[in-house]
C-alpha positions as CSV (number, residue, x, y, z in Angstrom):
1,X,17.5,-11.4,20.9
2,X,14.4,-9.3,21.2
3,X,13.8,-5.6,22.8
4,X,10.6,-4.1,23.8
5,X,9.6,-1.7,21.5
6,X,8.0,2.0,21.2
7,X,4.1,1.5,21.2
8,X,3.7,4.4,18.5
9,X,5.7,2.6,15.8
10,X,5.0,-0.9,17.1
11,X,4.5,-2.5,14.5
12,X,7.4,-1.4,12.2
13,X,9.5,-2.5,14.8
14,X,8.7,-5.7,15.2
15,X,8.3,-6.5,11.4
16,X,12.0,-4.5,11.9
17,X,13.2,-7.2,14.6
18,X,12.4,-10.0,13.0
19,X,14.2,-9.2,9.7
20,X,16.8,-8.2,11.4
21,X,17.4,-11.6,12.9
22,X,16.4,-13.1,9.3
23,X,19.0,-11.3,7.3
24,X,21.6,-11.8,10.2
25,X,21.1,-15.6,9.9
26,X,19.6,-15.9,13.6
27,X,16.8,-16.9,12.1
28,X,17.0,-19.7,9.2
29,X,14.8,-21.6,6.9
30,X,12.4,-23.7,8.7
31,X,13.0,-22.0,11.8
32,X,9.2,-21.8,14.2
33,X,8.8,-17.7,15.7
34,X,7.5,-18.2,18.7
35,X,4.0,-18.3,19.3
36,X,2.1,-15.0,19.2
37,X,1.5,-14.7,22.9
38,X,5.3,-15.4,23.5
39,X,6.5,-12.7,20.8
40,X,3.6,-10.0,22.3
41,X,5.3,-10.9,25.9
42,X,8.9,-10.8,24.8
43,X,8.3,-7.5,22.5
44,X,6.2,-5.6,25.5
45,X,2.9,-5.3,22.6
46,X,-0.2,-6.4,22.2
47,X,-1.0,-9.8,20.2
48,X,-3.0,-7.7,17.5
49,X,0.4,-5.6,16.9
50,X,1.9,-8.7,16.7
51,X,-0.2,-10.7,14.4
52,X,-0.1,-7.0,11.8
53,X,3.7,-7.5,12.2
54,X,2.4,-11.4,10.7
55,X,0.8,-10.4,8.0
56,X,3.3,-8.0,7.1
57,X,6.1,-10.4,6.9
58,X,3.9,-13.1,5.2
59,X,3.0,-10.0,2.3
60,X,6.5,-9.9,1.5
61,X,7.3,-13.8,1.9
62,X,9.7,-13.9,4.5
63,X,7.8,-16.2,7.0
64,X,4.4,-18.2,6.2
65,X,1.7,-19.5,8.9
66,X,0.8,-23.1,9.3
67,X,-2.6,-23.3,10.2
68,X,-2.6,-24.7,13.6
69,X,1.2,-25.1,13.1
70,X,3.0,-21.8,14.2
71,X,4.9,-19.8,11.9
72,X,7.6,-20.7,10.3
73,X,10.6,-18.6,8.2
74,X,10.8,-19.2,4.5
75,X,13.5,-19.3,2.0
76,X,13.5,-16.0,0.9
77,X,14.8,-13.7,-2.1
78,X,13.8,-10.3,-1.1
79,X,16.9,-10.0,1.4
80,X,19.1,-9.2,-1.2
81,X,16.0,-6.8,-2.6
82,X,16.2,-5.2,0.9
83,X,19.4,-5.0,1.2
84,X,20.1,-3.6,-2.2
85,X,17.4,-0.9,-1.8
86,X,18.8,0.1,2.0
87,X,22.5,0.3,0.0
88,X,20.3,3.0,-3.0
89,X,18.2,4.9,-0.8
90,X,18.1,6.4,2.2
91,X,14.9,7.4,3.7
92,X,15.7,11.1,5.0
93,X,17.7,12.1,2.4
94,X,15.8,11.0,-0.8
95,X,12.3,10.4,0.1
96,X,11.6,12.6,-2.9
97,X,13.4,10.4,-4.8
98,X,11.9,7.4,-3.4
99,X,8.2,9.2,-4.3
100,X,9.9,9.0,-7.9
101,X,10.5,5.8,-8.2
102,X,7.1,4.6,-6.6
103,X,5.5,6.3,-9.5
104,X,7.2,4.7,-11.6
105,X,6.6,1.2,-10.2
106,X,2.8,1.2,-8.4
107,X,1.0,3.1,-10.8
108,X,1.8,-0.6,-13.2
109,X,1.3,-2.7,-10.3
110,X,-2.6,-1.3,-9.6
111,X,-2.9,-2.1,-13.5
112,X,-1.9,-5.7,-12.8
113,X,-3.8,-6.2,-10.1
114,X,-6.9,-4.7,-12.1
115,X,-6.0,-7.3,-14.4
116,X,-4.8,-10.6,-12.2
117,X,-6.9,-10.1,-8.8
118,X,-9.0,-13.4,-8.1
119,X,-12.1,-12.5,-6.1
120,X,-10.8,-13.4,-2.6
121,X,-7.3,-10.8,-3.2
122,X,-10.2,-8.4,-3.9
123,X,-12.3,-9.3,-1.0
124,X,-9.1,-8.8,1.0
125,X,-8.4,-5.0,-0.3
126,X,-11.8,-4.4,0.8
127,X,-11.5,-5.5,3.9
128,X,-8.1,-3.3,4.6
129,X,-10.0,-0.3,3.1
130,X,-12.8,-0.7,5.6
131,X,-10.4,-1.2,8.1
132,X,-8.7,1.6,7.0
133,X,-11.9,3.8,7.5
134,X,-12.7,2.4,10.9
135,X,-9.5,3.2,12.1
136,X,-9.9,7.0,10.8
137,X,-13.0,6.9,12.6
138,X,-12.1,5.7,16.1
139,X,-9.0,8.4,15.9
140,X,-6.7,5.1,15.3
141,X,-3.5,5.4,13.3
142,X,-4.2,3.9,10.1
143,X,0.0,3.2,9.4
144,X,-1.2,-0.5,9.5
145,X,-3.8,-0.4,7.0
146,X,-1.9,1.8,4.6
147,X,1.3,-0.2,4.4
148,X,-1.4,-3.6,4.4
149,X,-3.4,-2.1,1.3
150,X,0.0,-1.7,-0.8
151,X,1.5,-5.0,0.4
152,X,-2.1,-6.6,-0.7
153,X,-1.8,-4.9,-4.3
154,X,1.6,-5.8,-5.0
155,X,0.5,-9.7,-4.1
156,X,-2.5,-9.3,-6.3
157,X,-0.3,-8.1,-9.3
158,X,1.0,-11.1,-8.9
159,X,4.9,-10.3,-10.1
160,X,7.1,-11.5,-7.5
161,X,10.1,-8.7,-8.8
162,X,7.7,-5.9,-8.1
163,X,6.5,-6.9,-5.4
164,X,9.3,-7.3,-3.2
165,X,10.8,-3.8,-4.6
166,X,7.7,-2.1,-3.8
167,X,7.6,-3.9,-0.1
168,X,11.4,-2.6,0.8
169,X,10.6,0.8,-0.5
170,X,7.6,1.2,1.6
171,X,9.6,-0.3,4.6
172,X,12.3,2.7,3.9
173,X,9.3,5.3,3.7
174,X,8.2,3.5,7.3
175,X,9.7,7.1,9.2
176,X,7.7,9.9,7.5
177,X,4.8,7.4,6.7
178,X,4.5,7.4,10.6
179,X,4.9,10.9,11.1
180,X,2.5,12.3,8.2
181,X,-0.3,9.9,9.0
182,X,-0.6,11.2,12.3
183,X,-2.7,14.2,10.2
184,X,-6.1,13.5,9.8
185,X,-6.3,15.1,6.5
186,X,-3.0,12.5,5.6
187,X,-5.4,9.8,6.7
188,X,-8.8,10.8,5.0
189,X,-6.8,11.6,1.4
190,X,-5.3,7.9,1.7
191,X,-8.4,6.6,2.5
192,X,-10.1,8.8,-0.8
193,X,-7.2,7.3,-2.9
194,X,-7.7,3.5,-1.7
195,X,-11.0,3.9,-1.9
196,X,-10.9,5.2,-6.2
197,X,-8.1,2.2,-6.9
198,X,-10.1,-0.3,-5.7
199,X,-12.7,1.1,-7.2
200,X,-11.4,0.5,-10.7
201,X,-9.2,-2.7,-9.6
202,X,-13.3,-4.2,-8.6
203,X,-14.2,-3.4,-12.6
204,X,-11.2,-4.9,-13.7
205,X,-10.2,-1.6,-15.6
206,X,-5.9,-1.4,-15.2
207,X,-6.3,2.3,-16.8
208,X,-8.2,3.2,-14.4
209,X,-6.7,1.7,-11.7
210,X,-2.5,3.0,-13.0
211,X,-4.5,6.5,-13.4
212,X,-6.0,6.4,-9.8
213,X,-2.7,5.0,-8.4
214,X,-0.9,8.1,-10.0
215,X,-3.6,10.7,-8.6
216,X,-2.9,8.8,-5.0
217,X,0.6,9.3,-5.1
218,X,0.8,12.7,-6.5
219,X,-2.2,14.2,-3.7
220,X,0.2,12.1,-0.8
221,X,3.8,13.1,-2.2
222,X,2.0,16.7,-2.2
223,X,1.3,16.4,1.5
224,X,4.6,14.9,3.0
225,X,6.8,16.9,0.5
226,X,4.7,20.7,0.0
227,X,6.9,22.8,-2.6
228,X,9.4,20.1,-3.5
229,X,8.7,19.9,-6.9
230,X,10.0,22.8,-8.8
231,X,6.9,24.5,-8.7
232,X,5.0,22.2,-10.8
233,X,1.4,21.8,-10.5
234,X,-1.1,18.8,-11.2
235,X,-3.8,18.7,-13.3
């Protein structure tokens, strides 16, 4: 049922895999993945792609990890999110409208988690942002960290709705996400905006935060999409 996948998208593609089997009812509630090492040998990846590809799928509630117990798939909503989202958008042809929309939903959901984050959700966007940097550093992609650092907001907001709308339309922007963060200046600007909402989200300031998230979208939107926006030009 599994396919070795290409090593530069990796880990969308096994996060891709595994839904796949979900949403096609291969894959039920209650049903075990196989252990890491198993998945890593069967997807021709390495176990740290592997356990990303995890964590990812926990973020958005479609499988959860038993300590000591494998993982295991979970009843889940945000099918029918995904699946209605795939049916609106369509990554190539209205990313700009996808950017739209994203402004529209993350700018409230850095508010929220200004507002809800407990101290170990924040601990945990720290530790993606440093990540994050460490990656920039080495010359790593930082696709992993980026997508991680949204999935962890949205959790933190702690509304279940925006949540899983704001993890299927960053699975949609999973192409040109790959192909503009192979710039180091896409990378560093990521980093600068991460960096600022956690910034405010650590004060518990949500104006701050829904400001900085706007300012982060705008300076990325500006990069993947140069002179798509009827020549408008940000403060």
């Amino acid at each position: 049922m599994l396919k070795a996948v290409e090593k530069k998208r990796a880990y969308q593609d096994v996060v891709s895999q595994i839904l796949t089997l979900i949403k096609g009812g291969k894959l039920k509630k209650g049903d075990q993945l196989p252990t890491e090492r198993d998945l890593a040998e069967s997807l021709k990846v390495s176990r740290t792609t592997v356990r990303e590809a995890i964590r990812s799928l926990e973020s958005m509630k479609m499988v959860e990890s038993r300590q000591g117990n494998g993982t295991y798939v979970l009843a889940n909503k945000d099918i029918e999110v995904q699946n209605l989202c795939s049916a609106l958008f369509h990554e190539r042809d209205d990313l700009m409208d996808i950017f739209h929309v994203r402004n529209i939903i993350e700018p409230s959901i850095a508010q929220l988690a200004a507002e809800r984050a407990t101290p170990a959700e924040i601990k945990e966007l720290e530790n993606i942002v440093d990540q994050h940097e460490a990656n920039l550093s080495a010359g790593s992609t930082t696709i992993d960290t980026d997508t991680a650092f949204h999935m962890a907001l949205a959790q933190a907001a702690k509304n279940r709705v925006l949540g899983r709308l704001i993890n299927a339309l960053i699975d949609l922007l999973a192409e040109s996400r790959q192909a503009a963060l192979q710039s180091g200046r896409r990378g560093e600007e990521s980093l600068k905006g991460h960096r600022n909402i956690l910034l405010a989200i650590e004060k518990g300031d949500g104006t701050a935060a829904k400001d900085a998230m706007r300012r982060h979208l705008g300076v990325i939107e500006d990069l993947i999409l140069p002179g798509k926006k009827g020549g408008k030009k940000r403060k």
